[in-house]
C-alpha positions as CSV (number, residue, x, y, z in Angstrom):
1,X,0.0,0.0,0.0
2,X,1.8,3.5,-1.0
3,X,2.0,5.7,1.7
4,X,0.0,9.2,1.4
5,X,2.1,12.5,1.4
6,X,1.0,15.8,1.1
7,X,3.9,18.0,0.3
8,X,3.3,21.9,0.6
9,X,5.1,24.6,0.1
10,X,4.3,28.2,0.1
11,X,6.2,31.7,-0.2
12,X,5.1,35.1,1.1
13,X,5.8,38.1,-0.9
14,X,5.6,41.7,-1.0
15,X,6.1,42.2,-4.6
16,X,4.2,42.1,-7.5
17,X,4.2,38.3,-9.4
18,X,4.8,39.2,-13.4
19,X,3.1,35.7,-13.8
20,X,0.1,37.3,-12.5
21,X,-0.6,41.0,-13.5
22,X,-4.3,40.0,-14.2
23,X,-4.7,39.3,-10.5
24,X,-2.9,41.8,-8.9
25,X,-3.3,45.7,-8.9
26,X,-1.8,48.1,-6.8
27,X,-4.1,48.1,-3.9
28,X,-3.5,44.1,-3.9
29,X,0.1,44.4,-2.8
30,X,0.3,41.6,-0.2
31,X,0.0,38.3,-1.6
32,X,1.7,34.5,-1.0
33,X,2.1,31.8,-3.3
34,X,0.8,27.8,-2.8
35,X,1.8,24.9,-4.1
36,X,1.8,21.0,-3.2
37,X,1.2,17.5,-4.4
38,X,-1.2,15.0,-3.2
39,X,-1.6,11.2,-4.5
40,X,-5.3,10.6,-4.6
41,X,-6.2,6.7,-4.6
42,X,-8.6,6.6,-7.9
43,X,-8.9,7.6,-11.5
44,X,-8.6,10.8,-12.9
45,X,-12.0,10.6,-14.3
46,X,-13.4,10.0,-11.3
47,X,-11.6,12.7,-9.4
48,X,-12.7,14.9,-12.2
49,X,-16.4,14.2,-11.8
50,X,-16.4,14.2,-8.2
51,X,-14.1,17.3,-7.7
52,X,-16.4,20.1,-9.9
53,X,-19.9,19.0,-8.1
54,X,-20.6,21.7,-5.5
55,X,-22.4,19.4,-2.9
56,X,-19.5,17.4,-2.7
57,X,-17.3,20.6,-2.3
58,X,-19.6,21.5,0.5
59,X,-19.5,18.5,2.3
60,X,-16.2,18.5,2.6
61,X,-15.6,21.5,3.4
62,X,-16.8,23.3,6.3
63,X,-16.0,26.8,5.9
64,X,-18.0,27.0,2.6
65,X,-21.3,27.3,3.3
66,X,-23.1,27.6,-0.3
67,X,-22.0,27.3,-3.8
68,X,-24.5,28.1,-6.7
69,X,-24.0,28.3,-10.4
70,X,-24.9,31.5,-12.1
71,X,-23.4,31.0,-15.4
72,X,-21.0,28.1,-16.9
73,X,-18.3,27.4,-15.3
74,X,-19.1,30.2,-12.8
75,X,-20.3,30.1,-9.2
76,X,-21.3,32.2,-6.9
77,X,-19.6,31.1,-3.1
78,X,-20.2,31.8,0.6
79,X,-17.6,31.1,3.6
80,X,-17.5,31.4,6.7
81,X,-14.1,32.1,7.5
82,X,-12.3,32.5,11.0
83,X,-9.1,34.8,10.6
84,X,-7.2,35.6,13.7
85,X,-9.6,37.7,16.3
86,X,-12.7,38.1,12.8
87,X,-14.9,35.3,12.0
88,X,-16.5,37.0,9.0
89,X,-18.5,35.4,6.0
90,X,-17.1,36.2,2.6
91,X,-19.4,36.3,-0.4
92,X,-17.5,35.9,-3.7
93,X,-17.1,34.4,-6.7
94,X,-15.1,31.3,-8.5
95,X,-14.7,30.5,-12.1
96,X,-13.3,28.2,-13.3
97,X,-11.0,28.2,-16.4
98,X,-8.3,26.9,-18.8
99,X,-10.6,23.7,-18.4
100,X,-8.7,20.3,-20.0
101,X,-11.1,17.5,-19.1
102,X,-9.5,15.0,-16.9
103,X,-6.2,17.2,-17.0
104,X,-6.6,20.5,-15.0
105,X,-8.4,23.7,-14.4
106,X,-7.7,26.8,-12.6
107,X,-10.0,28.5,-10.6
108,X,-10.1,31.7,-10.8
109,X,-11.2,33.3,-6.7
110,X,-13.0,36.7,-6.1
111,X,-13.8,37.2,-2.5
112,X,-15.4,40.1,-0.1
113,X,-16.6,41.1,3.5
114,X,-15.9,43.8,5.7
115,X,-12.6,42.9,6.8
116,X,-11.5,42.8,3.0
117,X,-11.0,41.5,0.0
118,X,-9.1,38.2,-1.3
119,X,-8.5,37.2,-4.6
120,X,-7.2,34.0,-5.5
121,X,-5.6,32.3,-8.4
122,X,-5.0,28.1,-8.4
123,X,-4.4,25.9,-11.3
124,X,-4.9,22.1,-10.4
125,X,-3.2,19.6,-12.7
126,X,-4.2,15.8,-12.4
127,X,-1.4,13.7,-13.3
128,X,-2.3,9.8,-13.7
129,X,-0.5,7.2,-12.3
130,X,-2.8,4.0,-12.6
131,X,-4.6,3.6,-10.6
132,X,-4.0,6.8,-8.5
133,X,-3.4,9.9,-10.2
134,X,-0.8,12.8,-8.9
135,X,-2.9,16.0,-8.0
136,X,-0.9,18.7,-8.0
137,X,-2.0,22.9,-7.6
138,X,0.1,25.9,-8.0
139,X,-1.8,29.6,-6.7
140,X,-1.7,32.9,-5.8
141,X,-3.6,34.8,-2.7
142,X,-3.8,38.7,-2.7
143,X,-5.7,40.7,0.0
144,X,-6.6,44.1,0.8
145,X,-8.2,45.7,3.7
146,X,-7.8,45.3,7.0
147,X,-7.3,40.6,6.5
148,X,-4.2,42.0,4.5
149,X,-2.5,43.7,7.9
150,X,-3.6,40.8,10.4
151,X,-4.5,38.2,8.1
152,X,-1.6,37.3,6.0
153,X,0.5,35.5,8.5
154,X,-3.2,33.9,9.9
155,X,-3.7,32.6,6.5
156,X,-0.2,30.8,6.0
157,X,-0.7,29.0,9.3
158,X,-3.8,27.6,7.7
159,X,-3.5,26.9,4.5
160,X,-1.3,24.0,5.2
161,X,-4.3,22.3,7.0
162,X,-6.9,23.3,5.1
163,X,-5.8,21.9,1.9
164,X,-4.2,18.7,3.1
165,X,-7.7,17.9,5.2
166,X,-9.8,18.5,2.0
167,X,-7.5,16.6,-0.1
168,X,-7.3,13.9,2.5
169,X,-11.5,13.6,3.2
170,X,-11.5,13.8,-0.5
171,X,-9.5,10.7,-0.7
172,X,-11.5,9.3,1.9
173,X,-14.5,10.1,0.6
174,X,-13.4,8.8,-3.0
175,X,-12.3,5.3,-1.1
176,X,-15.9,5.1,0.1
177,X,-17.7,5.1,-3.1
């Protein structure tokens, strides 16, 4: 039986990413970059189906707390999110793009509350292995407001756990159908 790893790394940076001058402007100064690899015991095709139905996002995750399509590809999202001393919902936007069926997508993040704003960039690559497949991501946070000043060293503490725990449910989840 392989052995499960989740490998993340992650970079915090106060300049402005040339790979990503679509995302950032200049009141999005403050952003960090993700990236990691997961093995996921099941098929790429599976994953696929599975990974893109909202229910099943929300299921296993708790901080989202609805996810409706408006448009193709396009979904309107709300989170509950707990950052340092706020616990604020965010209502947003994802979208997802550059869409190669069975191969990757990115999603493309637009979120708001009072505290501020986040906007998020991830492209997800699924890499098969047979009969596991190699998920790997690569992204981009930016925030403004007042999450920017207290939230960016909140948000590096957690990203590590919140993506390995919905990769890791997700694999779970997969094992169980």
């Amino acid at each position: 039986m392989n052995s499960k790893k989740t490998i993340l790394k992650y970079k915090i940076s106060v300049e402005l990413n040339s790979d990503l001058p679509s995302l950032l402007n200049s009141k999005y100064i403050y952003y960090m970059n993700f990236n990691g690899k997961y093995e996921l015991q099941t098929s790429p095709s599976l994953i696929w189906e599975t990974m893109l139905d909202p229910a099943f996002i929300i299921r296993l995750t708790p901080e989202v707390s609805t996810i409706r399509e408006v448009e193709k590809d396009v979904y309107n999202v709300s989170t509950h999110i707990k950052v340092g001393p706020f616990k604020r919902r965010f209502e947003g936007r994802i979208q997802l793009e550059r869409i190669e069926i069975e191969k990757q997508f990115s999603l493309n993040l637009t979120q708001q509350s009072p505290v501020g704003s986040v906007k998020g960039l991830c492209l997800v690559t699924l890499n098969p292995l047979y009969p596991e497949t190699l998920l790997e991501y690569e992204g981009s946070l930016a925030m403004e407001g007042l999450i920017r000043k207290i939230g960016l060293p909140i948000i590096e503490k957690m990203i590590h756990p919140v993506i390995h725990n919905f990769l890791k449910n997700f694999d779970l989840k997969m094992a169980q159908s």
